[in-house]
C-alpha positions as CSV (number, residue, x, y, z in Angstrom):
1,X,0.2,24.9,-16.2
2,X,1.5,21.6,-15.7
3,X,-0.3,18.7,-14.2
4,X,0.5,15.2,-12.7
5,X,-2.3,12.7,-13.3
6,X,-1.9,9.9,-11.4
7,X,-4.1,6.4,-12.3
8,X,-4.5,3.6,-9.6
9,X,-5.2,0.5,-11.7
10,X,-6.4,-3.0,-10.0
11,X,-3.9,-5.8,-12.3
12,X,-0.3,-5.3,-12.7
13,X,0.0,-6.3,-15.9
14,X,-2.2,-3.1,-17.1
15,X,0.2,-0.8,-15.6
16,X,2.8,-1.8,-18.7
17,X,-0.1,-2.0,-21.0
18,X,-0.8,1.8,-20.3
19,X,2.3,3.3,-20.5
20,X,3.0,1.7,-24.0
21,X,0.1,3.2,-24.9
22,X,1.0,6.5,-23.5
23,X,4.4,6.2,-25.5
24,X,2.6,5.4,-28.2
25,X,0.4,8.9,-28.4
26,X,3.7,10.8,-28.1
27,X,4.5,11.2,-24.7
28,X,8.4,10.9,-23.9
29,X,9.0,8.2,-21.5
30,X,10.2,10.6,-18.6
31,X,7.0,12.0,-18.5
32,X,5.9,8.9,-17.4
33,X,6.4,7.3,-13.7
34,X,5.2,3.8,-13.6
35,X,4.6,1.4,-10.5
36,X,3.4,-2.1,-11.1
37,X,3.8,-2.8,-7.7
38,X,1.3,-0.1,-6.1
39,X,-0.6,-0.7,-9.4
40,X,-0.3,3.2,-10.0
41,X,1.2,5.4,-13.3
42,X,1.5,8.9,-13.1
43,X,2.1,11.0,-15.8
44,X,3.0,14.8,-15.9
45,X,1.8,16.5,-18.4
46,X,0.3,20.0,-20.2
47,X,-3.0,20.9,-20.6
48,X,-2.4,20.7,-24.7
49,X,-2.4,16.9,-24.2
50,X,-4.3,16.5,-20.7
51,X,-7.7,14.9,-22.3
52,X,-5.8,12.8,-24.6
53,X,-3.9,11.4,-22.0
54,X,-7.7,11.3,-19.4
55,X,-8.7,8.8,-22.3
56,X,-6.0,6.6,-23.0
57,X,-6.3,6.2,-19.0
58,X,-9.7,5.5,-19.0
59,X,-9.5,2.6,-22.0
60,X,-7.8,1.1,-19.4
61,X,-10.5,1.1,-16.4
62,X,-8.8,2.8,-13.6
63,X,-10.0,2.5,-10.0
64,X,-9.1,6.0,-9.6
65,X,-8.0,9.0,-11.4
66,X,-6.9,12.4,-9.9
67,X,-5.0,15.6,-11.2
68,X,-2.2,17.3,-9.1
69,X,-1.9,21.1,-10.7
70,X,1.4,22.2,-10.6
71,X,2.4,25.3,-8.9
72,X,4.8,26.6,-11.1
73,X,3.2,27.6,-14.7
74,X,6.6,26.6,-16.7
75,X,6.9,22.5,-17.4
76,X,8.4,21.2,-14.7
77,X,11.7,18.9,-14.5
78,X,11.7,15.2,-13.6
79,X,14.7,14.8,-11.3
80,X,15.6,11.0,-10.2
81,X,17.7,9.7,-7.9
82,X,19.0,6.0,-7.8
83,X,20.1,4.8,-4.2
84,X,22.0,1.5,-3.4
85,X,19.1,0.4,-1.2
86,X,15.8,0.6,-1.2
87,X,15.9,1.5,2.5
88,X,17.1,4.5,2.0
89,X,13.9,5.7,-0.4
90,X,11.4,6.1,2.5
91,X,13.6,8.7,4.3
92,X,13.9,10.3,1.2
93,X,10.6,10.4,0.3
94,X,9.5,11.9,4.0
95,X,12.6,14.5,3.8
96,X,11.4,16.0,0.5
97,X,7.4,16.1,2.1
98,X,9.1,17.8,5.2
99,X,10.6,20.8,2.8
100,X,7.2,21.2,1.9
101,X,6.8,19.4,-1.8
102,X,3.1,17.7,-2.0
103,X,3.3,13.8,-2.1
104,X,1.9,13.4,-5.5
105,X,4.9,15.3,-6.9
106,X,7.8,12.1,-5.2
107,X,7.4,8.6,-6.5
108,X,9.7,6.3,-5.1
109,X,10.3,2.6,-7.1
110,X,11.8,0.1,-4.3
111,X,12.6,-2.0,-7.5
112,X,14.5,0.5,-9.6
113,X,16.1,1.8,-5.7
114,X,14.6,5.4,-7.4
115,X,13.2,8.2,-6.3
116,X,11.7,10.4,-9.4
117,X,10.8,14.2,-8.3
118,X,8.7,16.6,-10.5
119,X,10.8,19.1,-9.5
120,X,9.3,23.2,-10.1
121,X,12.4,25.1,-11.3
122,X,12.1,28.0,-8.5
123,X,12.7,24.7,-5.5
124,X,15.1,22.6,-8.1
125,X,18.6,23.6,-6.1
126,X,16.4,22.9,-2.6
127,X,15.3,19.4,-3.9
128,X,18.7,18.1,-5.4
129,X,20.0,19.5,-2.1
130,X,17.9,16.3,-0.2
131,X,18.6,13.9,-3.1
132,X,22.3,14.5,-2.8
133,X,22.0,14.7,1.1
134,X,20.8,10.4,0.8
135,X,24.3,9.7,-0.9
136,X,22.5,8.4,-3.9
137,X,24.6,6.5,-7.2
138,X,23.9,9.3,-9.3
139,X,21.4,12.6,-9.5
140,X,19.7,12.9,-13.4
């Protein structure tokens, strides 16, 4: 099954330092959602790689480490969504909660103006349905 694990780290210049070294063991960038400005990386992966990724978090000293197990027991999709405002990311945020996705599957970056969904295939349609419903730029 997959997993999101999500690090909280105290400096923001770790944040960078952790997901070159998560590029660096082999996981592709998309797999990777990074925010220096909550101090906070999260990362979904497979169990295959789950304890290599636990340690290249912990060289880093988190403040706190949890795993998010995914529902569905395929890999799920990343979807993103980039907005014109960064006002526009909190509504999105609380409409995909409201349809019932857990919190620590949205992450929204106010700098980027995205919103990055680990999106289960069987609510995919459902979730690009509330993306699309925000009038974003675009819908990878």
């Amino acid at each position: 099954m997959a997993k999101v694990i999500t690090a909280l780290y105290s400096a923001d210049a770790t944040v960078q330092n952790v997901v070159d070294d998560l590029i660096n063991i082999g996981l592709p960038a998309e797999k990777i959602l990074a925010d220096e400005e909550k101090k906070e990386v999260k990362i979904i992966a497979g169990a295959s790689i789950e304890a290599e990724i636990r340690e290249t978090l912990k060289r880093h000293k988190p403040d706190q480490v949890s795993v998010h197990t995914l529902e569905e027991k395929n890999m799920a999709e990343t979807l993103t969504a980039k907005y014109l405002s960064a006002d526009t990311l909190q509504n999105v945020v609380d409409d995909l909660i409201n349809i019932g996705l857990p919190a620590e599957e949205v992450f929204a970056d106010k700098e980027k103006k995205t919103v990055k969904v680990i999106a289960p295939k069987v609510t995919e349609a459902e979730i690009r349905e509330v993306l699309k419903r925000h009038d974003p730029i675009r819908v990878e």
